[in-house]
N, C-alpha and C positions, 0 to 999 in steps of 0.2 A: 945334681944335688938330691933330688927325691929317689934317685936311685940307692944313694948313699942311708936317706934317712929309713929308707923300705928296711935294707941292708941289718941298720941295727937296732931296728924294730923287731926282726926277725931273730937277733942275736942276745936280746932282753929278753925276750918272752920264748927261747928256745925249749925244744921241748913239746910246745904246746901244736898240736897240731891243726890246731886253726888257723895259726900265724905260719909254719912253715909249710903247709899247703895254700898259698890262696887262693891259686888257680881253682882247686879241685874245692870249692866252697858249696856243701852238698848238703840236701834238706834236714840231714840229722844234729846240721851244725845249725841251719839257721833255729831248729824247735830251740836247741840248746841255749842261744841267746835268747830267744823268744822266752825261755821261763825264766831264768837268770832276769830279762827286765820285768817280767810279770810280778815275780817276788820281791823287785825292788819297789816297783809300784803300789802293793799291795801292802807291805810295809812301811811306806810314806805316807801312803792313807792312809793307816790304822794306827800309827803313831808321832806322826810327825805334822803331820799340816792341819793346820791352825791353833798350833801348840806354841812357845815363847821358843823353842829351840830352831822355827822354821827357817827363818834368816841365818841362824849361826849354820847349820846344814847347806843353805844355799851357798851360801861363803864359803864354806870347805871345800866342798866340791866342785867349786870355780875354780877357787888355787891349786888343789889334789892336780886336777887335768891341766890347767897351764902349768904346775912344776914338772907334770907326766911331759908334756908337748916340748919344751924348754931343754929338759935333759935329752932327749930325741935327736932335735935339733942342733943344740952343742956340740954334742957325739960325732954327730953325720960333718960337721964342719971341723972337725978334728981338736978342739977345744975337750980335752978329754977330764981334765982336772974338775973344769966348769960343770961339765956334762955329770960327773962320779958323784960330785957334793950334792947336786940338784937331784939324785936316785937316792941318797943317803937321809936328802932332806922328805923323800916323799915317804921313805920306810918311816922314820921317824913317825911325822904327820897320821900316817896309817895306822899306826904302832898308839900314836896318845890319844885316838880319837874312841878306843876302849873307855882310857878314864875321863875324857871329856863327857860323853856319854854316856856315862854307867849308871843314871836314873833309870833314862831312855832303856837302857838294856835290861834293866834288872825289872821294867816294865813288861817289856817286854816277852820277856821270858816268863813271866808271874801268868801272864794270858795266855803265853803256849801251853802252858801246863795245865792252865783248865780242863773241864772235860766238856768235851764237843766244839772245842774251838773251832777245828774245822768245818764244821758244817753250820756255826755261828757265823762265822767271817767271810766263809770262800762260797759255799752254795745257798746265802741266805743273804748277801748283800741287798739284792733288790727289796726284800721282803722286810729288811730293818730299816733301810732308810722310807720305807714308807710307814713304818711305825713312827720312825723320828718328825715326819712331817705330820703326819696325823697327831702328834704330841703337840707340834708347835702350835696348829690348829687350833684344838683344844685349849692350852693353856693362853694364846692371846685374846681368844674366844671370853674366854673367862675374865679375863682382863680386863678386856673394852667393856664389857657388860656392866662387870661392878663400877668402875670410871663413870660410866654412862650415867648408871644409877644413882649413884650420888655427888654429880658433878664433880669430879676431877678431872684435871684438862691430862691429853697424854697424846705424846706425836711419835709415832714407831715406823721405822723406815725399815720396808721387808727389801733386800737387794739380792736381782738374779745373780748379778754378776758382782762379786768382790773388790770393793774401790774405795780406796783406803783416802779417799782425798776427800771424801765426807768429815772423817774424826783424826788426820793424821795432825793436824795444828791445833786445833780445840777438840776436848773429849777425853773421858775418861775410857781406859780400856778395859773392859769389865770381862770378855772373853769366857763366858757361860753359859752353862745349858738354858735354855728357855722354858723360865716357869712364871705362873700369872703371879705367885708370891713377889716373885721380883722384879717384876713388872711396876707391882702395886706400889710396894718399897720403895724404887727410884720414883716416881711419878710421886709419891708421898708428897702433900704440900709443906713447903715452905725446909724442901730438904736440899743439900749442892745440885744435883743432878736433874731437880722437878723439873726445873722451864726449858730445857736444850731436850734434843732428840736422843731416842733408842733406834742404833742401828741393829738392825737380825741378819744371818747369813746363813742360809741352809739351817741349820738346829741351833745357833749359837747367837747368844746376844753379845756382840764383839766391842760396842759402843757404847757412852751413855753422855749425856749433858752436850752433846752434839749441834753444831751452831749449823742451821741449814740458810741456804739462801733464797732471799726471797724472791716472790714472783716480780717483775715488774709491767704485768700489765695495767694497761693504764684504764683499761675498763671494767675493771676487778672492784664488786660492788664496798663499802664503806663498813657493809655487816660483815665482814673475813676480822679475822683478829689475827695476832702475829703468827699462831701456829699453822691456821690454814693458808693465811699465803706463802713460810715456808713449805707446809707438806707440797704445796701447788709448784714453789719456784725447785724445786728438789727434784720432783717428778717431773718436771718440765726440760732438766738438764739431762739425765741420766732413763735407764730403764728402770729403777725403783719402784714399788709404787708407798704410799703412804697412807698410812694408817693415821685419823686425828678425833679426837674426842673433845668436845667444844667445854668448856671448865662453866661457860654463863648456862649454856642450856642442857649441855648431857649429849649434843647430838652427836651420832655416827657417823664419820666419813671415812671414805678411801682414795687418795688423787690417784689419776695413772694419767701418764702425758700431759699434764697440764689442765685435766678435767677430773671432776670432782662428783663424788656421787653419796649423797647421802642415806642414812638406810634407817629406816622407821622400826624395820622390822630384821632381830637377830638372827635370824636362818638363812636369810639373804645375805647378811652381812657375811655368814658362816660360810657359804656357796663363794661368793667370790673369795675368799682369803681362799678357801680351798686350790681357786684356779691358779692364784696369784704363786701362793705354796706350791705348786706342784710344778711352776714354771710356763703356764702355758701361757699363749704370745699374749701381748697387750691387746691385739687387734680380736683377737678372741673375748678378752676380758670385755675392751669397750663394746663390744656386742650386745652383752650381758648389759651393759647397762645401760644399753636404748631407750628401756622401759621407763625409766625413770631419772636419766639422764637427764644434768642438768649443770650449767656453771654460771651462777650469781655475777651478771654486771649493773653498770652503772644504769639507770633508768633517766 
């Protein structure tokens, strides 16, 4: 049977000479997939992921390759009718996914035609997303500060890793660049969004009005109010860390693991978000905050 399905693998894709050599499968064939996926990749980042279309693309290209695998199979077990509809259905598929996509395209293409896109996207990746992080820096930076300053309470969850079971049942998906304006705005008092969490991901405020869970320990002092025990039960579960801004006194904190670090002073506060932003380990972070490390229990 895999001899059969090789057979008219072979007989699909004739012609191509990487399918009817495969013995002879030689380095100029592997660069040749190498950039073919490079370019898909590199296209997925720069237009598709973390955009409203990222699911509908997952889903395509699940079905695309089980119709491609289906009709294979058919073929090879002599089911030829079965097999023909199933290549008919994938041209199709391939064929309407032009106009399914034709934002995306006509996006796309708008940024090809830039000038210097190449050396904007492909030789300057590192050097943008560390603008983008230095942006986000900046602008929560600004954020907490005025919060601080005029008491408004505000709980912002920074997450390394993407995890969507924070805000998939409660939460608004707000999926935006990260600015202290709109930081300030959802935090506004007495607005839908004030009292629930801001989740951030890499450059993007993805969440808002976000119901966190709280800590349940039982020696978590009486002075925590509901936000700091969720930043603390949030952090506690996950690699997060959490950003919280006390509404009664202005004060500054950050949980990570389950430990809580208060900051008197904004440059410190500015120094760990930095670490936090940049991804470096927790075990690093809680280093940093030896000095002054602390978590309020019961007395």
């Amino acid at each position: 049977m895999l001899n059969k399905i090789l057979d008219v693998y072979r007989n699909i894709f004739s012609g191509s000479d990487l399918v009817n050599s495969p013995a002879t499968f030689t380095f100029k064939d592997f660069a040749q997939v190498f950039v073919i996926v490079l370019i898909v990749i590199c296209l997925y980042m720069r237009f598709i992921k973390n955009t409203q279309v990222e699911k509908l693309v997952r889903g395509i290209l699940l079905f695309i390759i089980t119709v491609w695998i289906s009709s294979v199979v058919l073929i090879a077990l002599n089911f030829q009718i079965l097999g023909q509809i199933a290549q008919y259905l994938l041209t199709g598929i391939m064929l309407s996914m032009v106009i399914v996509f034709q934002p995306e395209l006509r996006k796309m293409l708008v940024h090809l035609g830039q000038t210097k896109f190449v050396a904007a996207n492909f030789f300057n990746l590192k050097n943008n997303n560390n603008e983008k992080k230095t942006n986000v820096i900046k602008e929560i930076t600004e954020a907490v500060k005025y919060c601080s300053r005029v008491k408004r309470g505000a709980l912002i969850v920074i997450q390394k890793t993407q995890d969507n079971t924070f805000y998939n049942e409660v939460g608004t998906i707000i999926n935006s660049d990260v600015s202290a304006e709109l930081i300030l705005t959802i935090f506004f008092p007495n607005t839908p969004l004030h009292d629930g969490a801001m989740v951030i991901n890499n450059d993007k405020i993805l969440a808002a009005g976000v119901l966190l869970p709280l800590t349940e320990d039982p020696k978590l002092s009486w002075r925590y109010g509901t936000r700091h025990r969720a930043a603390i039960g949030a952090s506690e579960i996950s690699d997060s860390a959490c950003v919280v801004v006390s509404e009664e006194t202005g004060d500054i904190s950050i949980a990570i693991d389950g430990i809580l670090r208060k900051y008197d002073d904004i440059t410190r506060f500015k120094e760990d978000l930095e670490k936090i932003v940049y991804n470096e380990s927790n075990e690093k972070i809680e280093n940093a905050f030896i000095a002054n490390l602390f978590k309020l229990r019961k007395k």
